[in-house]
C-alpha positions as CSV (number, residue, x, y, z in Angstrom):
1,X,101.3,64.6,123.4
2,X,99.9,68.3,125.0
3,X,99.8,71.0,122.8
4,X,102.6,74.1,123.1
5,X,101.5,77.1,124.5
6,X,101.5,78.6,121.5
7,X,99.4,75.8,119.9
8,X,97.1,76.8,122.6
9,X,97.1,80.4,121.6
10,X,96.6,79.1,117.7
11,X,93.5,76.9,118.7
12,X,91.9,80.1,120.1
13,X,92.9,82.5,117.3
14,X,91.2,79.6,114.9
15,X,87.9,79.7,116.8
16,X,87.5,83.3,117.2
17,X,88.2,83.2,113.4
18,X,85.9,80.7,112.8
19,X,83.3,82.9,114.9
20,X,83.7,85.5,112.9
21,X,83.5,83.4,109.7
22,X,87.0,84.9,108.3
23,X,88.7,83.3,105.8
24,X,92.4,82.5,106.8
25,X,95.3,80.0,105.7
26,X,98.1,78.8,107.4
27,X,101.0,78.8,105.2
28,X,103.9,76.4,106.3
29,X,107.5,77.2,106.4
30,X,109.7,75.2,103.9
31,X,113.0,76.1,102.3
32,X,111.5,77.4,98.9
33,X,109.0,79.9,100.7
34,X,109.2,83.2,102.6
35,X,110.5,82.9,105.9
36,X,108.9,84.6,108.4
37,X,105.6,84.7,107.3
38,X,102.9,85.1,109.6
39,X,100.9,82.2,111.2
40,X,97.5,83.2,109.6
41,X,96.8,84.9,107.0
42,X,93.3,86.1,107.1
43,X,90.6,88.0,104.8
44,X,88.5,89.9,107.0
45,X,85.6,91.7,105.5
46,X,87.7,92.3,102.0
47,X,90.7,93.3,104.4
48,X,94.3,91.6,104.3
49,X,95.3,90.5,108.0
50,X,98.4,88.5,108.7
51,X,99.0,87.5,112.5
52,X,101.8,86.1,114.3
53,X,101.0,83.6,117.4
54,X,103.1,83.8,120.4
55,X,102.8,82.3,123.6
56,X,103.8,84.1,127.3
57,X,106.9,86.4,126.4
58,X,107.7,84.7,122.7
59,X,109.3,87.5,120.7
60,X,108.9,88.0,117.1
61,X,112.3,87.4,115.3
62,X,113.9,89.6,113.0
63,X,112.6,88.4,109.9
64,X,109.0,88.3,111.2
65,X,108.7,91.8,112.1
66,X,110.3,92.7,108.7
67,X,107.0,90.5,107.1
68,X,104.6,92.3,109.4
69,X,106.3,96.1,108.9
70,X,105.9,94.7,105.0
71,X,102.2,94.4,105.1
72,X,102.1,97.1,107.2
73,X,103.5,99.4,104.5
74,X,101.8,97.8,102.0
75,X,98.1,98.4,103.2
76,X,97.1,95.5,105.2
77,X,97.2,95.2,109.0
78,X,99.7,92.6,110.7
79,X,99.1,91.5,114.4
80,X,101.0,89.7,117.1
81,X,98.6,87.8,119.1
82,X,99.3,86.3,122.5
83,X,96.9,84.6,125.3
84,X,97.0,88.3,126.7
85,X,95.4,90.5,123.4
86,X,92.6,87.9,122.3
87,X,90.7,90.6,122.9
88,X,92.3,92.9,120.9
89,X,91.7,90.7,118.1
90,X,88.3,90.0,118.9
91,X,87.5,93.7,118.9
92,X,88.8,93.9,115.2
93,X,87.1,91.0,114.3
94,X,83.4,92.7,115.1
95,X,83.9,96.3,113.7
C-alpha cells in the first residue's frame, strides 16, 4: 500500500529530526486522550515543539489550532509543517 501524502511529509519531518538528533514522540489519538494533539511532539535543545503534518492544502481543524494556540501561550513553539516549509523547520532545527 503507498504511503499518504501526508505520511510522506511525516517520513521527512522524522529524518530531519533524526538529523538533528531531537527527541520527539508521536502520540496516538484514542478516545481517553486529547484530541487534537499535534503529530510530534519534539524536545529540541531543552525547548518544547509540537508540530502538525499536513500534506498539499490540509487545514488544521479547529481543535488542532486550539492545541497549537495552547502551547503557544504556554511557552513552547507549535508548527504546521507541509512538503512546502521543510525548510522552515530545518532552519529551526540548526539555530
Amino acid at each position: 500500500m503507498a504511503d499518504t501524502p501526508e505520511a510522506k511529509v511525516k517520513k521527512k519531518i522524522k529524518k530531519l529530526l533524526a538529523e538533528y538528533n531531537v527527541y520527539y514522540a508521536m502520540p496516538i489519538g484514542t478516545m481517553f486522550g486529547n484530541s487534537g494533539v499535534p503529530d510530534f511532539l519534539c524536545c529540541v535543545r531543552g525547548r518544547f515543539l509540537a508540530i502538525e503534518a499536513k500534506a498539499g492544502k490540509g487545514r488544521t481543524t479547529a481543535l488542532q489550532e486550539k492545541q497549537l494556540k495552547d502551547i503557544r501561550e504556554a511557552g513552547g513553539l507549535a508548527l504546521v509543517v507541509n512538503e512546502d516549509n521543510l525548510d522552515e523547520l530545518e532552519k529551526l532545527l540548526c539555530k
